[in-house]
N, C-alpha and C positions, 0 to 999 in steps of 0.2 A: 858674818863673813870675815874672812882673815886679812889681815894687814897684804899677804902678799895675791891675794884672792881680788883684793881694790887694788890693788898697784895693776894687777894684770887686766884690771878691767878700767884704768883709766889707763893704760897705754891701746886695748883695741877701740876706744874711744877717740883717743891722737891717732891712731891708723886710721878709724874710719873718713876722719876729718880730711886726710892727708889724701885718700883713695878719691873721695869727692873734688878734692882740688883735683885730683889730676885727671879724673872725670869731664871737667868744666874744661881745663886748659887743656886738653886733647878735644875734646868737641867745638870747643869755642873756635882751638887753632881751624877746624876744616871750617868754619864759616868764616874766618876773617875776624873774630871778633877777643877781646883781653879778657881775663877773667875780671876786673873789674867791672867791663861792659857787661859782663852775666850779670855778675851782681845789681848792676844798678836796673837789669832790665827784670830784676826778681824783684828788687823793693818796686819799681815801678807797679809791677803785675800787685804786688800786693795792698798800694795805696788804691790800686782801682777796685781791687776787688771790697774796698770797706767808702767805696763812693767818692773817693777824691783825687783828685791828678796832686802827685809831687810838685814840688818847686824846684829848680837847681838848688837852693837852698837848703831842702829837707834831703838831695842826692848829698850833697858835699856835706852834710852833717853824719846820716848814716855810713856813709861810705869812708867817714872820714879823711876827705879830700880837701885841699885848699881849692879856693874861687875859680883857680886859670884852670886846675886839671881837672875840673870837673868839667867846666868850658869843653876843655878839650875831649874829653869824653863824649860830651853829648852830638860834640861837631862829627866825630867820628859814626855817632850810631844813627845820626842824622843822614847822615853821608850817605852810609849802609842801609838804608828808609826803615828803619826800626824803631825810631822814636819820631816826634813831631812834636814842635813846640807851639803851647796856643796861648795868644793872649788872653785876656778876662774880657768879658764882654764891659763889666763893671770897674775894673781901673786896666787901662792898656799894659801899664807898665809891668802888673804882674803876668808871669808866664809862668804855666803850669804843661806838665812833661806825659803824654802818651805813647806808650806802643802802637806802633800800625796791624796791619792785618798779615803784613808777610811777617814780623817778629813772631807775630801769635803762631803763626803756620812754621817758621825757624825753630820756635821754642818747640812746639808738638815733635818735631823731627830730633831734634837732636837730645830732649827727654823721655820721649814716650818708651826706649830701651832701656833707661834708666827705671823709670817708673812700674815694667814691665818686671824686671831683676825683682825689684823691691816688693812689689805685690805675689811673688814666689817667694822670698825669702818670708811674709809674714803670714804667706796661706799655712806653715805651718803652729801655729800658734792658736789656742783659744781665744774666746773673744774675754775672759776673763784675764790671761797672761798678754793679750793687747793693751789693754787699760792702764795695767803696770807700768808696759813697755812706752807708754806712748807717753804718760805722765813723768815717769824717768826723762824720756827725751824733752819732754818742754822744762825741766826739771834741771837736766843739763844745761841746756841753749839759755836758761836765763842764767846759770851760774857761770858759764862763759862769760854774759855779757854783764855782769857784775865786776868777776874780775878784769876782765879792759877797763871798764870803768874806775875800777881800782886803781889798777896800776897807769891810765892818764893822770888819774887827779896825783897817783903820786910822784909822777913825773914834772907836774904841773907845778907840784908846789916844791920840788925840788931846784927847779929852773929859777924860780922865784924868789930863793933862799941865797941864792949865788949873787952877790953882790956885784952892782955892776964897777966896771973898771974907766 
């Protein structure tokens, strides 16, 4: 593949990115809810789905949030009966983060047309050019999340390098 063959396939890459933000923040807008509350109600869905409830801890880490705006976050999705906070049966003081049954029923609605789009766009493909496509994609998503990772710690250690006054 040619240099400008990758340049053209990592800008429909940054579109694709940018078409899904505006997917989220037009559907989130008709329910009331931020694109971050999407967010944090997807890592939610997905600590459950691997048997564990979140912490506000594990949201303001992913999410990369500080302590008050995640607060506020959750008060917000709380607010909206999307989430519920449970204590631990086995120490009170941790609280671990659930969707309710209407987010589940929210979510179905407001993705199930996305999901619909998506399962036409890859009924054209084999199941051998799936495999490809779908390994690129997790293939991407961690090289994303490498470079963040990158460029915190280089932020990190820039901050750190500034002598204080």
């Amino acid at each position: 593949m040619s240099a400008r063959e990758q340049h053209r396939l990592v800008m429909l890459l940054q579109e694709f990115g940018q078409a899904s933000d505006r997917y989220v923040e037009s559907t989130g807008a008709l329910y009331g809810t931020h694109r971050t509350d999407m967010n944090a109600l997807s890592i939610i869905m997905k600590h459950e789905q691997r048997g564990q409830l979140p912490s506000p801890r594990d949201l303001s880490r992913e999410l990369q949030l500080s302590s008050p705006a995640t607060t506020a976050m959750l008060d917000r999705l709380e607010k909206l009966g999307m989430i519920e906070r449970q204590r631990s049966d086995a120490d009170r003081r941790v609280i671990r983060i659930a969707m309710t049954a209407k987010a589940r029923g929210k979510g179905r609605e407001m993705f199930m047309p996305l999901g619909i789009k998506m399962r036409e766009v890859i009924s054209h493909y084999d199941e051998q050019q799936l495999q490809v496509i779908a390994r690129f994609m997790a293939e991407a998503v961690a090289g994303v999340d490498s470079a963040r990772e990158e460029a915190v710690t280089a932020r990190n250690e820039s901050a750190r390098s500034i002598p204080a006054t």
